[in-house]
C-alpha positions in Angstrom: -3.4 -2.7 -25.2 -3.0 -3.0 -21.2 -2.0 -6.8 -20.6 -2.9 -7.2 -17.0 -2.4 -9.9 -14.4 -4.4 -10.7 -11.1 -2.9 -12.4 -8.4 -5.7 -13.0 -5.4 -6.9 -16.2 -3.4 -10.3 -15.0 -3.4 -11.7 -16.7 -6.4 -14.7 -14.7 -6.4 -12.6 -11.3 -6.2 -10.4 -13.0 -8.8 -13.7 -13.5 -11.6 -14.9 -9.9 -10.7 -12.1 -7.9 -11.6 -11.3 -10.0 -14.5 -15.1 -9.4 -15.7 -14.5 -5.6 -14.8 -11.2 -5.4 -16.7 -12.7 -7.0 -19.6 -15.3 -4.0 -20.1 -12.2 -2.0 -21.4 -11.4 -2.9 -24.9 -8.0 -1.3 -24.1 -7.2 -3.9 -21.0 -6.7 -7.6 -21.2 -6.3 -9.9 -18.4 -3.7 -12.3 -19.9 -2.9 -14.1 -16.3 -4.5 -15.5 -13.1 -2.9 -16.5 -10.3 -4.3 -18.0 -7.0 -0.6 -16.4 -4.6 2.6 -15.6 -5.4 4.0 -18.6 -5.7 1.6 -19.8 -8.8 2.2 -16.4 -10.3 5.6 -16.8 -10.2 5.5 -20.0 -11.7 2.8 -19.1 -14.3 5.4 -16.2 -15.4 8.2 -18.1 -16.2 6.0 -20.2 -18.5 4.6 -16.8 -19.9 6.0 -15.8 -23.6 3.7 -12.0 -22.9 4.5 -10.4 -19.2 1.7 -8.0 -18.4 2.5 -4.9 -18.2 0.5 -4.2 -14.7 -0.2 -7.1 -12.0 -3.2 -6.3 -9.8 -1.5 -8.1 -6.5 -3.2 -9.1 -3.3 -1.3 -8.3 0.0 -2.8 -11.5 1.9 -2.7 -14.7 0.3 -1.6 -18.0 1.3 2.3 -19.9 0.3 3.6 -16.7 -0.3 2.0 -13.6 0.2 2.0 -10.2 -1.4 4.8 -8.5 -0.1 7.2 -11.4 -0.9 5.9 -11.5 -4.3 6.2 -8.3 -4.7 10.2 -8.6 -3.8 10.8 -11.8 -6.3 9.2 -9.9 -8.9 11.3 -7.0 -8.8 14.4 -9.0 -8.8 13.0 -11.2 -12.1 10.7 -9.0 -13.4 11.3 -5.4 -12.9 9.4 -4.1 -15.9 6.0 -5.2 -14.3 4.5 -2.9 -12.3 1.9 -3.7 -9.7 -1.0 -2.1 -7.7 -1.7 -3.7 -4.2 -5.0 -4.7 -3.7 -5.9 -4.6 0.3 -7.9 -3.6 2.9 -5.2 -4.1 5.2 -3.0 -1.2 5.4 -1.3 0.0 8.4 1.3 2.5 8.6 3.9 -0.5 9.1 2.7 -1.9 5.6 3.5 1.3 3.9 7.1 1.9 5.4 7.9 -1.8 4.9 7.2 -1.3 0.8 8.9 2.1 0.8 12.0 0.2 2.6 11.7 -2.5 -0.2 11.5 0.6 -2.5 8.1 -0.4 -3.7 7.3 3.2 -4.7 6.9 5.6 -7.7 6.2 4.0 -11.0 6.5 0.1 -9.0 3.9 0.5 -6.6 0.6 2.9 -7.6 -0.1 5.1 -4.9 -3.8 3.9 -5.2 -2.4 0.6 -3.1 -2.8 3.3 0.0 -5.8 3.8 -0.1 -8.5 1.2 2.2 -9.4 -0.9 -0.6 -11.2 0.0 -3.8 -14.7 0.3 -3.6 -15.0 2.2 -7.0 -14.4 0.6 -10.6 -13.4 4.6 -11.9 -10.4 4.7 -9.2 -9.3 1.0 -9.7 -9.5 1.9 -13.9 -7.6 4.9 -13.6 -5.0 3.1 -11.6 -4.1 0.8 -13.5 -4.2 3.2 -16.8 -1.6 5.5 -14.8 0.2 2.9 -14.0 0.9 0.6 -16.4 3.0 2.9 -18.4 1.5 2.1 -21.7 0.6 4.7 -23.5 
């Protein structure tokens, strides 16, 4: 089993993808957070960390990329795929600097959003390192 987490603002988004993930008896969505701040939180009170977090870059009190940091001092063995349509060349090098890369950061976070259940399923098969 795939224990998955979302972490999004966009309620809406939020609902979907945990309706989506749901299809696939092999995934469960065991946590939702509203920004990073709330997931953080929500973890500590967690007994079960999931083993993939499906993060979103832009979200208010503390957005993805600083999430991103706290969890990989706290939480290393989570691994995450960035949800966004916002990358720029800047967003990429600043995640390699904070060594968001390899089996942390999917490299289906570069693409411009995903716009196709299949690539967003895979993703977070490949990456979540169960087996």
């Amino acid at each position: 089993m795939i224990n998955v987490a979302i972490a999004d603002d966009e309620v809406l988004f939020l609902k979907g993808l945990k309706i989506l993930i749901s299809d696939f008896e092999e995934m469960e969505v065991i946590l939702e957070a509203h920004n990073g701040k709330d997931l953080l939180e929500k973890l500590e009170a967690e007994e079960k960390l999931p083993d993939i977090l499906l993060l979103d870059l832009n979200m208010p009190e503390m957005n993805g990329v600083e999430t991103a940091k706290q969890l990989q001092e706290k939480y290393p063995s989570i691994r995450f795929i960035v949800l966004s349509t916002y990358f720029s060349k800047s967003f990429i090098i600043n995640m390699r600097v904070c060594n968001f890369s390899g089996s942390r950061l999917s490299r289906a976070a570069f693409s411009s959003g995903v716009s196709n259940t299949s690539i967003l399923i895979t993703a977070v098969r490949n990456s979540s390192g169960v087996s």
